[in-house]
C-alpha positions in Angstrom: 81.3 27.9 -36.6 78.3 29.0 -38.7 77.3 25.1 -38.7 77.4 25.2 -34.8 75.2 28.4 -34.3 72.4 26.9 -36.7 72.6 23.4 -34.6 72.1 25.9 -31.2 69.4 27.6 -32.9 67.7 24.6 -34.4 67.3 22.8 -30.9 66.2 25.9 -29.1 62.8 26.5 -31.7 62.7 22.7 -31.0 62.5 22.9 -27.0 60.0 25.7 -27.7 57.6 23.8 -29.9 57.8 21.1 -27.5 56.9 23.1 -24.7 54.2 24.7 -26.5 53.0 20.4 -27.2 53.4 19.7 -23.9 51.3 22.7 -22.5 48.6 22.4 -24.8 48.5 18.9 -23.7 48.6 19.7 -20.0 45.8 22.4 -20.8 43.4 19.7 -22.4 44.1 17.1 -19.6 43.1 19.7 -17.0 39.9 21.0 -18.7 39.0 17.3 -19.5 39.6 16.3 -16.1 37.6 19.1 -14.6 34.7 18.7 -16.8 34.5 15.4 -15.7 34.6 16.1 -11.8 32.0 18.7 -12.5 30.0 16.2 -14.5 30.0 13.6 -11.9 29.0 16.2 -9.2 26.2 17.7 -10.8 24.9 14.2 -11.5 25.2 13.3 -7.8 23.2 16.3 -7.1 20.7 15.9 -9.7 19.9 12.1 -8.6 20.1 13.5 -5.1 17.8 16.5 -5.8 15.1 14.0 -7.8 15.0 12.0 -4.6 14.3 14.7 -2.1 11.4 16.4 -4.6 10.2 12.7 -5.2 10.0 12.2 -0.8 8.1 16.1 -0.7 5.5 14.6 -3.4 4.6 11.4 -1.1 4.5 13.3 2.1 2.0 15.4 0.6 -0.1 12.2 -0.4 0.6 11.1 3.4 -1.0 14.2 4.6 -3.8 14.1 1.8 -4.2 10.5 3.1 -5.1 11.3 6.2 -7.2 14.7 6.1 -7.6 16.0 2.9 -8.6 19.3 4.6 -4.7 19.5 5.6 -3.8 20.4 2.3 -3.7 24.4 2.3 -3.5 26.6 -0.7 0.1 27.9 -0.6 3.7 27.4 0.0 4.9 24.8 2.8 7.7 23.2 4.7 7.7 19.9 5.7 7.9 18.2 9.2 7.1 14.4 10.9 5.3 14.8 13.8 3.8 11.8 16.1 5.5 9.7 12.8 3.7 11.5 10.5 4.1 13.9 7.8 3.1 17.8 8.4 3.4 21.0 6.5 5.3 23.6 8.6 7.3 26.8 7.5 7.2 27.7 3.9 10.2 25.8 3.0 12.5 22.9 3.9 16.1 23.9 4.8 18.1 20.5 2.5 21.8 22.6 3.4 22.8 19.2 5.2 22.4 17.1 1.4 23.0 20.0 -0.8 24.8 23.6 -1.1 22.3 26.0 0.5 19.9 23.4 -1.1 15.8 23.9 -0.1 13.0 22.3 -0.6 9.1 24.1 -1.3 5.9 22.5 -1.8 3.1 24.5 -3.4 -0.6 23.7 -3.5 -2.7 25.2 -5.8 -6.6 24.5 -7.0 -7.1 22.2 -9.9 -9.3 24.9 -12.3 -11.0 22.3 -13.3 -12.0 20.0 -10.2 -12.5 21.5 -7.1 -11.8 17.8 -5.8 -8.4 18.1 -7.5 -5.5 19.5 -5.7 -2.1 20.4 -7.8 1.1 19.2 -5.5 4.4 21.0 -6.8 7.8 19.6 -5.1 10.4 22.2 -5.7 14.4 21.3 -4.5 16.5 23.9 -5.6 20.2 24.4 -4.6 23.8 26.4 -5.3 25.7 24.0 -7.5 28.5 26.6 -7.8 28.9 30.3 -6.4 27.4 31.7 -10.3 25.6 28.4 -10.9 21.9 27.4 -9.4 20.0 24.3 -10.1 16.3 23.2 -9.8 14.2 19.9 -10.1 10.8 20.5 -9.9 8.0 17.3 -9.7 4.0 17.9 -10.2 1.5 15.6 -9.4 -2.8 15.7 -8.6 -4.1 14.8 -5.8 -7.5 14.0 -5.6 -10.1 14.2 -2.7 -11.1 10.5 -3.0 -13.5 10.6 0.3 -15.4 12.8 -1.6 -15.3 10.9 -5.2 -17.1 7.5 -5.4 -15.4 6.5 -9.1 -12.3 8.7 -10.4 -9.0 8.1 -12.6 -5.6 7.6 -10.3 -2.5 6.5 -11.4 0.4 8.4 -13.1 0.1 8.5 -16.7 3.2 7.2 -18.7 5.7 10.0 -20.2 5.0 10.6 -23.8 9.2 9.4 -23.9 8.4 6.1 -23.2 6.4 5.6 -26.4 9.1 4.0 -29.1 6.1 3.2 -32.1 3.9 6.0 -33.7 0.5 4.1 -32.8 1.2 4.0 -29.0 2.6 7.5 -28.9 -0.8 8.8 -30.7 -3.4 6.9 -28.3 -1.5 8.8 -25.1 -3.7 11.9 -24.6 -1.1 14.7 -24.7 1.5 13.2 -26.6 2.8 13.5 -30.5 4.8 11.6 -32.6 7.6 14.2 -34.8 9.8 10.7 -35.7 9.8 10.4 -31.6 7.2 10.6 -29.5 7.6 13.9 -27.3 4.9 16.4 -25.1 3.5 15.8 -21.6 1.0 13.2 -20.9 -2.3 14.3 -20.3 -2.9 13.2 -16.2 -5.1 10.9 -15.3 -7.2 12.8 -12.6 -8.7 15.0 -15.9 -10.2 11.7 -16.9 -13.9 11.9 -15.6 -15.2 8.1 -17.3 -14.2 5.0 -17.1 -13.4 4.4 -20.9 -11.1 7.7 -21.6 -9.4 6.7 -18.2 -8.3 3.0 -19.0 -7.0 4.7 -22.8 -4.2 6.6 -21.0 -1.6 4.5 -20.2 -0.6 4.4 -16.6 -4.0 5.3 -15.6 -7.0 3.0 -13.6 -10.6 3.9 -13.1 -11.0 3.6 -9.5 -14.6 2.5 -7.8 
């Protein structure tokens, strides 16, 4: 009798530690599954969100394209009227492609060139009800009706550099075993020589 009651009790600890296995399992299987769903949809959004900050930065070369004097100090919305690219509002309303997602451009005076306009493209969005996310793209835009010879282009992102020498010659950047910082763009570049130096950059006559 004493034999059987041990057996009983034996299997009963064993059903419990199994249970306990099989939970902790189920638990890690769950979270790993979420993590990835969440994963997956905040890249979605991200790509998403770089795309739609990417389009607000070419409309506002569009606009700068075709009257420089369109591009107003401020916060703006965009619009296509007649096929082309407007400002209108202060913001774009993006709810259609993202959760309560928007999209802002500022413009604001280069300090340095008063030929020089600084274009911010701002998408931001609810990723969950506690959780909001940003991408936010830069770029100068310069008045080149009124500039005979100036540096255009994008300059090439100090991450791009692999070897010390190249990371050093890009103007902004600095080499701590990688090469990290923020280019230098190429608009600041007033002759031809310090232009053609920054990678990504062309002197313009």
């Amino acid at each position: 009798m004493r034999m059987r009651k041990y057996s009983k009790g034996q299997s009963l600890v064993e059903l419990i530690v199994a249970m306990g296995v099989f939970v902790v399992v189920v638990a890690g299987l769950a979270f790993f599954i979420f993590d990835s769903f969440f994963a997956s949809r905040l890249s979605y959004d991200l790509v998403k969100a770089n795309l739609l900050a990417e389009e607000g930065i070419e409309a506002a070369r569009s606009i700068r394209d075709n009257n420089y004097s369109d591009l107003l100090i401020g916060s703006h919305g965009l619009a296509i009227s007649n096929g082309y690219w407007i400002f209108q509002g202060i913001e774009d309303d993006l709810t259609s492609q993202l959760n309560e997602g928007k999209r802002v451009i500022d413009i604001v005076n280069d300090p340095l060139d008063q030929n020089i306009k600084i274009i911010t493209s701002t998408v931001s969005w609810k990723f969950t009800e506690n959780r909001s996310e940003e991408v936010r793209l830069t770029s100068y835009l310069t008045n080149w009706q009124m500039i005979s010879a100036y540096c255009s282009g994008d300059c090439t992102s100090c991450s791009s550099f692999k070897s010390k020498g190249q990371c050093q010659n890009q103007l902004g950047c600095s080499w701590l075993g990688s090469c990290s910082g923020v280019c230098t763009p190429c608009s600041y570049f007033k002759d031809r020589n310090s232009c053609r130096k920054q990678a990504g950059c062309q002197w313009i006559q």
